[in-house]
N, C-alpha and C positions, 0 to 999 in steps of 0.2 A: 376434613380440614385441608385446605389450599398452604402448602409447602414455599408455596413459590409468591406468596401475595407482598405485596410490599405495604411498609409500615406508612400505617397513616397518621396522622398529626390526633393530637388529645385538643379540647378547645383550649385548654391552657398555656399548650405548646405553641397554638396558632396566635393566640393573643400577645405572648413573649415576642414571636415574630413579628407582628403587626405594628408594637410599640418601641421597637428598634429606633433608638434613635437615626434619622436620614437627612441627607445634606441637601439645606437649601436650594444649591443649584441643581440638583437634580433633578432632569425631564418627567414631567409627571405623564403617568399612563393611566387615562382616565379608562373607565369601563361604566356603562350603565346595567344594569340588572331590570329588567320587565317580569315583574310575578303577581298574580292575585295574591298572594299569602303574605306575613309577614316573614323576609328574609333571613332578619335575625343572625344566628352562629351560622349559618349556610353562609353569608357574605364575610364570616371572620375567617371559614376556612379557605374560602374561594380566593379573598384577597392575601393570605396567609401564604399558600401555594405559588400564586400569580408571583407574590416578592420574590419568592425561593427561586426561581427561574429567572427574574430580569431583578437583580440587585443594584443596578445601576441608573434604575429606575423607581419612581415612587408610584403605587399602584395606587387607585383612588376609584370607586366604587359607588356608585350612585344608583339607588333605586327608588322609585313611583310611590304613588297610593295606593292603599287598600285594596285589594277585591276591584280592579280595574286593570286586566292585564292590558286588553287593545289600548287601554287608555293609557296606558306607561310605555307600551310602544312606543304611541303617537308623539307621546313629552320627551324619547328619547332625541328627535330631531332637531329640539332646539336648542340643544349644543352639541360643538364636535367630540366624539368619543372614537377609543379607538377599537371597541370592540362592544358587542352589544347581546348580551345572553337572553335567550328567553326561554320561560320555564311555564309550560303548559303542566298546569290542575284539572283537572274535571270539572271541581266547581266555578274554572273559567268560563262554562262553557255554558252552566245552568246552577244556580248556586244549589240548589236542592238536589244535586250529588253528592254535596259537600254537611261536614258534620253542622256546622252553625246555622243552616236552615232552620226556620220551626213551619214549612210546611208538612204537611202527612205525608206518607206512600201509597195513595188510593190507587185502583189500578187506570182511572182515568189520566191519573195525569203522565202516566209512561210516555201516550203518543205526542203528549205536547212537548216532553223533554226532548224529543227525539226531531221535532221540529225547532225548537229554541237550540241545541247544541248544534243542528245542518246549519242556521242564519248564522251564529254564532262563527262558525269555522269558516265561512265563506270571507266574512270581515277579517277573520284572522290573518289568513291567507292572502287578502288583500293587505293588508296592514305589512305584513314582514316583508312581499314584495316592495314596496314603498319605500321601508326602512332598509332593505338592501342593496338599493341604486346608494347610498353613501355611510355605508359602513358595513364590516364583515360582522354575522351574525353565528352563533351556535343555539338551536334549536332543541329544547328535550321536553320527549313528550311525558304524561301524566305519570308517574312513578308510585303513587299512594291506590291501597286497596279499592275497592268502591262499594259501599254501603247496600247490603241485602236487597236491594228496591221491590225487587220481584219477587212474583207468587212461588217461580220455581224454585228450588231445590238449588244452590249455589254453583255445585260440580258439574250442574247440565250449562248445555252450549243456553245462551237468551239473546233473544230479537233485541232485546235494549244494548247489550254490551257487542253482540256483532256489528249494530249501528256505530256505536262509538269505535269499535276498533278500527271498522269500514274507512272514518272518516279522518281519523287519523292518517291512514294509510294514503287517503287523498291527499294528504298534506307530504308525507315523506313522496310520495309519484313526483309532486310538484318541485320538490326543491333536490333531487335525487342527483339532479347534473347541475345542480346551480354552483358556480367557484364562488357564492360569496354568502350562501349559509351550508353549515354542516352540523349534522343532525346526530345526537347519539341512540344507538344502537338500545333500542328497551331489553333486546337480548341478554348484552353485557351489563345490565343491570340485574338479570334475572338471573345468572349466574353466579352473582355476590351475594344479593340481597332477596329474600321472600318480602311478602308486600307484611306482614305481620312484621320484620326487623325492621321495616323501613318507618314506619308508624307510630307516631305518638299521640295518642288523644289526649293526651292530660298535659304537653305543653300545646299544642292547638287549640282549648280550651280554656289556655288562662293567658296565653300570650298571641295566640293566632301562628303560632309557629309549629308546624306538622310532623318535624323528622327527628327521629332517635338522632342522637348527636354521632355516633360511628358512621352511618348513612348520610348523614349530613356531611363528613368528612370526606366517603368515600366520593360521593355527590362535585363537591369541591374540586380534588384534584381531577377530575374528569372535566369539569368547567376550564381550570387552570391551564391542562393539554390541551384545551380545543383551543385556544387564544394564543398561549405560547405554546406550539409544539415541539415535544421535545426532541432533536436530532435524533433519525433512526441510525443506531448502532453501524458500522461500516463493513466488518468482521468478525464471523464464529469461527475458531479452533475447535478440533473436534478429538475425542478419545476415538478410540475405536472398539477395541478387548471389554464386552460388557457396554458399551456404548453405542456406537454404530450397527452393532451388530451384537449377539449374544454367544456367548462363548470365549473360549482363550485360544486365539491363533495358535499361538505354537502347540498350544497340545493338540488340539481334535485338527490340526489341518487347514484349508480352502475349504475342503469339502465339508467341514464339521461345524462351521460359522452359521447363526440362524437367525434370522427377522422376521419370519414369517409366522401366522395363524396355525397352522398346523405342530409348529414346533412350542406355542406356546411361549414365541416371540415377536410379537407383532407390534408390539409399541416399539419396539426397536425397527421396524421396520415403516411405523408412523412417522417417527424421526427423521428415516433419510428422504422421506416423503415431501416433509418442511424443509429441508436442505436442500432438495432438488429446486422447490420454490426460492428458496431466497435465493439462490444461485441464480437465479431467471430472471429477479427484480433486482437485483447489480450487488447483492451483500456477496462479498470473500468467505470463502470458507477453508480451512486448510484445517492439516492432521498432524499432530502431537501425540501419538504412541511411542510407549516401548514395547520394541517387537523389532523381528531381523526385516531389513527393506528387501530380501528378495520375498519372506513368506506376503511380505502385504503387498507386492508387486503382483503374486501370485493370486490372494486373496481378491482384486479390482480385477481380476482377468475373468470374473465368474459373469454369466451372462444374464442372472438373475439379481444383481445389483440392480436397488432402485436410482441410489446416488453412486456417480462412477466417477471415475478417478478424473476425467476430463475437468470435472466440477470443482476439483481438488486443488490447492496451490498455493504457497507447497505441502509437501508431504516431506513432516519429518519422524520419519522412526529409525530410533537407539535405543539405548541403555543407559544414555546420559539421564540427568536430574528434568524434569518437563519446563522446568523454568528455562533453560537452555534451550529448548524448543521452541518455545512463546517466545526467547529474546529473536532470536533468528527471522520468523514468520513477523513480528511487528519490524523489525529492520528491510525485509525484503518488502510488505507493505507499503512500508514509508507511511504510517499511522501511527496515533498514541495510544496507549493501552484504555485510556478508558473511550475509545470509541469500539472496542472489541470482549467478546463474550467467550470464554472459556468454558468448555464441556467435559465434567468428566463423572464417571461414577464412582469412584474413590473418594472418598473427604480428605486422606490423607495429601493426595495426589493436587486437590484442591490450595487446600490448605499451603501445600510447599509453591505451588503457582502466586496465590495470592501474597505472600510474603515479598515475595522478589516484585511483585508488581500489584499493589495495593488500588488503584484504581479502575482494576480488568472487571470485569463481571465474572465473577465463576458462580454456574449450576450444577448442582448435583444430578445427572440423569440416574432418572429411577426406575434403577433393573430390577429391585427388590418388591417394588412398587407400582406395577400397571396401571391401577385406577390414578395416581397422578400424571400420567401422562397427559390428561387433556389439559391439566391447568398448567404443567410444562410448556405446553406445544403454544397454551394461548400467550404467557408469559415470554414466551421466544418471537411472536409476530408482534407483540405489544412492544419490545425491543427492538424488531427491524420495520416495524410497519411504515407505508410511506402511504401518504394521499394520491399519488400517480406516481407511473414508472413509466421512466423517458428513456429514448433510444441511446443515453449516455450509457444506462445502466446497464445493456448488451453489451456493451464495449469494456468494461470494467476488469474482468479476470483475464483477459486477452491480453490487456493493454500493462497489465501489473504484472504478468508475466513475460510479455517483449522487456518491459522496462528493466527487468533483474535480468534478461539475460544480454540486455542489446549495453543501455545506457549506465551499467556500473560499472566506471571505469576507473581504476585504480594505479598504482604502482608510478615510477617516474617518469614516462611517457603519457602522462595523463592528458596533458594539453594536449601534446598535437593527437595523437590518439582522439580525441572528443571533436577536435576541428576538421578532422577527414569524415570524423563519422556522422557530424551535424550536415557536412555538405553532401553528403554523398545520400543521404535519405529521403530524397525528395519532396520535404514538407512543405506542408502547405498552409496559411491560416486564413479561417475565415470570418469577417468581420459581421457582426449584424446592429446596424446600432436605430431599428424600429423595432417595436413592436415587444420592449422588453417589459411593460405593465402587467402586458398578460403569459410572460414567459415561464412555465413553472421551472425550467429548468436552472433558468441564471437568479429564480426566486429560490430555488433548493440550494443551488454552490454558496449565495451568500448567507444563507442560513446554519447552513450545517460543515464549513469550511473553517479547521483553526490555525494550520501551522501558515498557512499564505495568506494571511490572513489583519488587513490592515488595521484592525482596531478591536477586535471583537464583537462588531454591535450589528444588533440581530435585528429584523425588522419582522413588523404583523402585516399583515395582508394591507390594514390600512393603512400605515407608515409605508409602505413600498410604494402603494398607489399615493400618496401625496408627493414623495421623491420624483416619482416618476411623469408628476403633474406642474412640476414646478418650472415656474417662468423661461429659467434659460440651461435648465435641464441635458445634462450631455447622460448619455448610456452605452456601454457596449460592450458584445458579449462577441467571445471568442470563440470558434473552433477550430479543429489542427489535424489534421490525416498525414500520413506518409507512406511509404511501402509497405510500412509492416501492417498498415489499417489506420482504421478512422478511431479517435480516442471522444469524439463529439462536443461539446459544447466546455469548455476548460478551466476560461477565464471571465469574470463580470469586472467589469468597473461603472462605476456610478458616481458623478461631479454635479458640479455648475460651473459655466463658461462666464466671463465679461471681464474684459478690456485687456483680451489676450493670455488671462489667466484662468486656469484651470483648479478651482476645488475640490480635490480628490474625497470626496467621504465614504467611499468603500469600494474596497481593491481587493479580490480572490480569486485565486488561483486552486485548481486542483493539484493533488500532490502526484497524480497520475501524468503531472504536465511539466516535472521539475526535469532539469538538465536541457530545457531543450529551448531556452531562448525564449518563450511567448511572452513572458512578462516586457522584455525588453524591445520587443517587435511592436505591443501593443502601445507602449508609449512612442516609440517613433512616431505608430501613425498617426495617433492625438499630436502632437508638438506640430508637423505637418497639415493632418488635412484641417484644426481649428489654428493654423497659424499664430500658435501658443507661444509668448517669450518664457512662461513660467511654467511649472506645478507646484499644487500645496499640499501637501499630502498631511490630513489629520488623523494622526498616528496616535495609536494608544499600544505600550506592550502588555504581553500578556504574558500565562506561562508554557502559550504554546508557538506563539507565532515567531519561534528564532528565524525559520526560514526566511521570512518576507523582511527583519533586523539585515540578516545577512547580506539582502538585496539591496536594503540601503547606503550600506557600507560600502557596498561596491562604486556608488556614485561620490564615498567619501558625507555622506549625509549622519548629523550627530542623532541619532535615536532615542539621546535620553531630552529631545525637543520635543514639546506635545506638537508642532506646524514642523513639517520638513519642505524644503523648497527645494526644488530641482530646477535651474534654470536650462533654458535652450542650448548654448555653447559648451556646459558643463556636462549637459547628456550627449552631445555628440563628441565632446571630447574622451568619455569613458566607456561608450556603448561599444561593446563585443562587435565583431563580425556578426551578419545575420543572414542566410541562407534562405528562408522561407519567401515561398510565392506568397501573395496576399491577393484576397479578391472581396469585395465588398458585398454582403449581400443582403440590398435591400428589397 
């Protein structure tokens, strides 16, 4: 049993969702579904999920005919959707793989399946090509057992089923690097589901619908992630005592602390393995023990540390309560709790975290428990997983550590204090305002960005590319260096320009980028180089976006207006000193 699996919707629960009453004006998000079979509860849970994620949205669902996958491709073109699922069967491919054939299994007709599923896959192949020059695609291959056909013995390797795996694999080669399908993993299905849980003949048989309803569920939310993806988590807190490591610091020592195979600690030393990775692809990690700071000062100094202290920040170990510890690291952060994962091996220790901060993620790592290790480890990359990792993400622990130690500045000298220190740091920003369709990075700040954060609203692969296609289209993405280093790409904004005015509909900022002016540099040089009298900023609060409230307020702009207007005279009348070199770079 997987400890760590999250709860999936019952069809009941899905349909309750589904039947939500929702408000007329709300932007409908259409999606097409492409499947030979009939989709049935698969498209209640699929749409069920998809709501859960974009509420501000009405999700709308559309699929084909019968037993005609290429041919529901083809019908998907003729209207615009914003996303386009297609769910490859076997019997797509040659219907007498499939239960509803009434031909026989002679051994003659093996060789001809095996030439009807190669023709078959060729068209396929052409077909999603097609359909992927104007809409983002999620691709999953056959998931249902396959019917005895052969003479041999089931458990041996067969010419028919290496042909079909073969050909498969032809299809994931072809679209392995494509940005505009993405494919799930048969693996991670294999790890949930055996092909016997996933199988229904007896509703296939009276409804043409194939799957156990739990499989059908889990099926869904997997569809639902590939469409809306959900923001990867930002930061892991870590235990240590029975976590990081195995043993209790203060009793057995530095030298008594164990992770490794030999000591019959190795999942502990799996652990710092994934920690070392997410450190690498831009996730925070820091330490919430109790224990004295010089033995775990002592403990990071070992040279057989997989994850080292450099990886770490901060580190807090006391005596105090842990929840004092998580407030500390989420304030030096500058993140909200539920963008962050708590590790501990205590429930107690859990438990008194999750009280004080109800939206963290807290896991149980399992010291007691080895064999969950792997569904931990997957559960932990399935929470920071990203589609790419960009050179912002180097820069991430670096830059959140200058910041707590350079940019907090407090007490009553705080102004000029912050205005010697803004000038004196050599910054720098840089503008890029082509080429932002295909940017994954200024695609990832507006998607998973909420305190600086103009509106909340999230865009899919294809909503970005229609923004980004639009007639009088402004875009522009920020980056910012200074002496202490390069922080990389910071801020996106995204408008339309005409007749001197500027329609702001999505403005973000990283929080890695607060105290230092970018917000206020980046509109200067809109107001200037499109020679702007106005902006309009269409603003929506939220419950996390105080910080970018706050910014408005600074121009004296009323926030509880859904349109905020900044005029030209009114921003140069309120705009701060600004220090930064700017270079444009197209």
């Amino acid at each position: 049993m997987n400890t760590y699996e999250r709860k999936y919707l019952t069809l009941l629960e899905a349909l309750e969702i589904i039947n939500r009453k929702k408000e007329e004006t709300q932007r409908e998000f259409p999606v097409f579904y492409a499947a030979g079979y009939t989709p049935l509860h698969l498209l209640s849970f699929t749409q069920a999920y998809l709501q859960t994620s974009i509420p501000h949205e009405r999700v709308i669902i559309k699929s084909g005919l019968f037993n005609d996958l290429i041919g529901n491709i083809s019908m998907s073109k003729r209207e615009e959707y914003r996303h386009l699922l297609i769910h490859i069967e076997w019997p797509d491919l040659d219907p007498r793989l499939g239960l509803r054939s009434s031909s026989g299994w002679d051994l003659s007709m093996l060789t001809d399946v095996i030439e009807t599923i190669e023709k078959k896959t060729h068209a396929l192949i052409a077909e999603v090509e097609s359909a992927a020059a104007s809409v983002p695609i999620t691709l999953c291959f056959p998931t249902l057992p396959i019917f005895p056909m052969s003479y041999q013995p089931p458990h041996l390797q067969q010419a028919l089923r290496l042909k079909m795996d073969g050909l498969m694999h032809r299809i994931q080669q072809r679209f392995i690097d494509s940005s505009r399908v993405q494919m799930i993993d048969p693996y991670w299905l294999d790890l949930h589901y055996t092909g016997y849980d996933r199988y229904d003949a007896e509703s296939e048989i009276s409804f043409g619908f194939p799957f156990t309803l739990p499989f059908a569920s889990f099926l869904g939310a997997l569809f639902a992630d590939t469409i809306r993806v959900p923001a990867p988590k930002k930061g892991l807190i870590t235990d240590l005592d029975g976590t990081l490591w195995s043993g209790i610091l203060g009793d057995v020592g530095e030298e008594g602390i164990q992770w490794s195979l030999d000591h019959h600690a190795m999942h502990h030393g799996l652990y710092q393995r994934l920690l070392l990775s997410l450190s690498e692809t831009g996730a925070l990690i820091a330490v919430a023990s109790k224990n004295d700071m010089f033995n775990v000062e002592k403990a990071f100094q070992r040279q057989d540390l997989i994850f080292t202290k450099d990886k770490a920040f901060p580190i807090q170990a006391h005596w105090n309560p842990k929840s004092l510890s998580v407030r500390e690291i989420l304030r030096t952060w500058n993140i909200g709790e539920d963008s962050v994962v708590f590790i501990d091996d205590s429930p107690l220790e859990l438990e008194e975290v999750k009280r004080h901060f109800p939206k963290l993620t807290c896991l149980r790592f399992p010291k007691e428990e080895p064999k969950q290790i792997l569904p931990f480890l997957h559960t932990l990359r399935q929470l920071f997983g990203k589609r790419q990792v960009t050179e912002e993400d180097k820069y991430r622990v670096e830059s959140i550590r200058t910041s707590s130690e350079v940019f907090q500045v407090d007490g009553p000298e705080a102004t000029v204090d912050q205005e010697a220190l803004l000038s004196s740091i050599q910054s720098k920003i840089e503008i890029y305002t082509k080429g932002l369709k295909t940017d994954t990075r200024a695609f990832e700040l507006v998607n998973k960005t909420n305190q600086f954060n103009l509106n909340g609203e999230r865009y899919s692969q294809s909503a970005w590319d229609e923004m980004c296609e639009s007639p009088n289209f402004v875009g522009v993405a920020l980056g910012y260096k200074d002496k202490f280093g390069p922080l990389g790409k910071i801020l996106v904004l995204l408008g339309e320009v005409e007749d001197g005015a500027l329609d702001v509909r999505s403005l973000v900022m990283s929080c890695r980028a607060f105290s230092r002016r970018v917000e206020h540099r980046c509109l200067q040089w809109l107001f200037e180089n499109y020679e702007l009298r106005e902006m309009r900023f269409h603003f929506r609060p939220t419950e996390k976006n105080g910080p970018i409230q706050n910014f408005f307020k600074e121009y004296e702009m009323n926030t509880e207006d859904p349109l905020l207007v900044l005029k030209r005279d009114d921003f140069y009348e309120k705009v701060p000193e600004l220090y930064h070199a700017v270079e444009v770079k197209d």
